[in-house]
C-alpha positions as CSV (number, residue, x, y, z in Angstrom):
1,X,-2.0,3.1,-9.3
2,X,0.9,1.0,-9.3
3,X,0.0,-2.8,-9.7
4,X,2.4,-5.0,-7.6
5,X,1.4,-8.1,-9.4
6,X,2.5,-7.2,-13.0
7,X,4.7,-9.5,-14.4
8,X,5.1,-8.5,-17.2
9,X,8.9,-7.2,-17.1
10,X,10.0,-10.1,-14.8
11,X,12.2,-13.1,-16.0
12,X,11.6,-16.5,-16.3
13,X,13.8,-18.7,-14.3
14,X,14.6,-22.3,-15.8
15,X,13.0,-24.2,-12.9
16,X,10.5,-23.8,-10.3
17,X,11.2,-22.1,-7.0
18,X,9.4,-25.0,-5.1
19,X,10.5,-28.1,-6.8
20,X,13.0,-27.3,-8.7
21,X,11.4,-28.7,-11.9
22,X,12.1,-27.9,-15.8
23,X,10.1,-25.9,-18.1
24,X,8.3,-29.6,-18.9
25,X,6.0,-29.0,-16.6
26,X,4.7,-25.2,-17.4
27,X,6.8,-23.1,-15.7
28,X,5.1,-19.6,-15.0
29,X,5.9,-16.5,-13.5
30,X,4.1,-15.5,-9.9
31,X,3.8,-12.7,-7.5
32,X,4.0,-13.2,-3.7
33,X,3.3,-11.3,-0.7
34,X,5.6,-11.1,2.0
35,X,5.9,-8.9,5.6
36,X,9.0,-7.0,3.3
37,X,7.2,-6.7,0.3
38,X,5.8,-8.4,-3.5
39,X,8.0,-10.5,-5.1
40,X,8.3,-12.7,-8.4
41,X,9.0,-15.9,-8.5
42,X,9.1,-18.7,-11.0
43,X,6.6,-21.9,-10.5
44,X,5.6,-24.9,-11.7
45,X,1.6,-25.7,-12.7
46,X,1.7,-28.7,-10.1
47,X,3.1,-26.0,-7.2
48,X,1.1,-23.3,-8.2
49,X,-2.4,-25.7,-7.8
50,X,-1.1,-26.7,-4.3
51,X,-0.3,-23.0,-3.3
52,X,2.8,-23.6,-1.2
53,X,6.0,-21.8,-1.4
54,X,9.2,-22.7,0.4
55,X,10.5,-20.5,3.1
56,X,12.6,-17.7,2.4
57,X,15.0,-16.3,4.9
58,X,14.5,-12.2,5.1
59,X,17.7,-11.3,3.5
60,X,16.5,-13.5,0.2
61,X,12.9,-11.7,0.6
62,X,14.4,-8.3,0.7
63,X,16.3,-9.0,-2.3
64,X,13.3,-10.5,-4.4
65,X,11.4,-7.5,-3.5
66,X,14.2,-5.2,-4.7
67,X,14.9,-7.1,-8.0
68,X,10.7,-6.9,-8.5
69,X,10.5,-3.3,-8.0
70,X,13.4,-2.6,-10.5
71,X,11.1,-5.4,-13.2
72,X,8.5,-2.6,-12.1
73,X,10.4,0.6,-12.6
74,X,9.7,1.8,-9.3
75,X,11.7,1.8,-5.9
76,X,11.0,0.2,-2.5
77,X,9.3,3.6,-1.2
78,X,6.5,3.3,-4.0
79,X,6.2,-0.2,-3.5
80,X,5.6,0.4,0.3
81,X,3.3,2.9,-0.7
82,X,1.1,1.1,-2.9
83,X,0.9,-1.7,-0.4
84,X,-0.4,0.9,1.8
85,X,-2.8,2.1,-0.6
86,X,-4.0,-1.7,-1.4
87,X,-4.5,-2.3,2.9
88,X,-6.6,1.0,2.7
89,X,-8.9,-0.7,-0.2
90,X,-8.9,-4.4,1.9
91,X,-9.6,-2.4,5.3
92,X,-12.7,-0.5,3.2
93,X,-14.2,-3.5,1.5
94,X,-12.9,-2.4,-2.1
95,X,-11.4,-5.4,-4.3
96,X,-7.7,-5.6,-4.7
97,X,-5.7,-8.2,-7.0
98,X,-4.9,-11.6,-5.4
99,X,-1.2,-12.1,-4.1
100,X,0.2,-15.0,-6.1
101,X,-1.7,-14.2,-9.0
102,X,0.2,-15.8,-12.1
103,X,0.8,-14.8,-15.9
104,X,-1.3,-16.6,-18.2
């Protein structure tokens, strides 16, 4: 199973997506779900605590979830898949990994 929110192979940006502050203020990588896909971005520990993200215009989602699914070694038709396959286990009751979830 393919796990969307690994973040492992994604880069570090020098300042958060949200406020646009430094690596001062524990900057972490993050996953997101969007209507085109998962996504990483970078955050802040004061944005990720109040859980809101800036919008994104669909072109700019489309090519965050590209440049995730190459950190991820898979392509857009696996990720669609296993987005699929993580509705199936939501729809049944079965526990799937948060969206948003951050590296430690």
């Amino acid at each position: 199973m393919i796990d969307l929110d690994d973040v492992s192979g994604c880069p570090l940006d020098s300042s958060c997506i949200c406020c646009r502050g430094t690596a001062k203020q524990g900057l972490r990588v993050c996953t997101v779900g969007s209507p085109v896909g998962v996504f990483c971005v970078t955050m802040c520990s004061a944005c990720i605590e109040s859980d809101e993200l800036p919008n994104f215009a669909v072109v700019s989602a489309v090519r965050a979830v590209l440049e995730h699914c190459s950190h991820l070694g898979i392509d857009a038709d696996q990720m669609a898949a296993a987005q699929m396959t993580a509705a199936m286990r939501q729809e049944r009751g079965w526990p799937t990994p948060l969206r948003g979830a951050c590296d430690d």
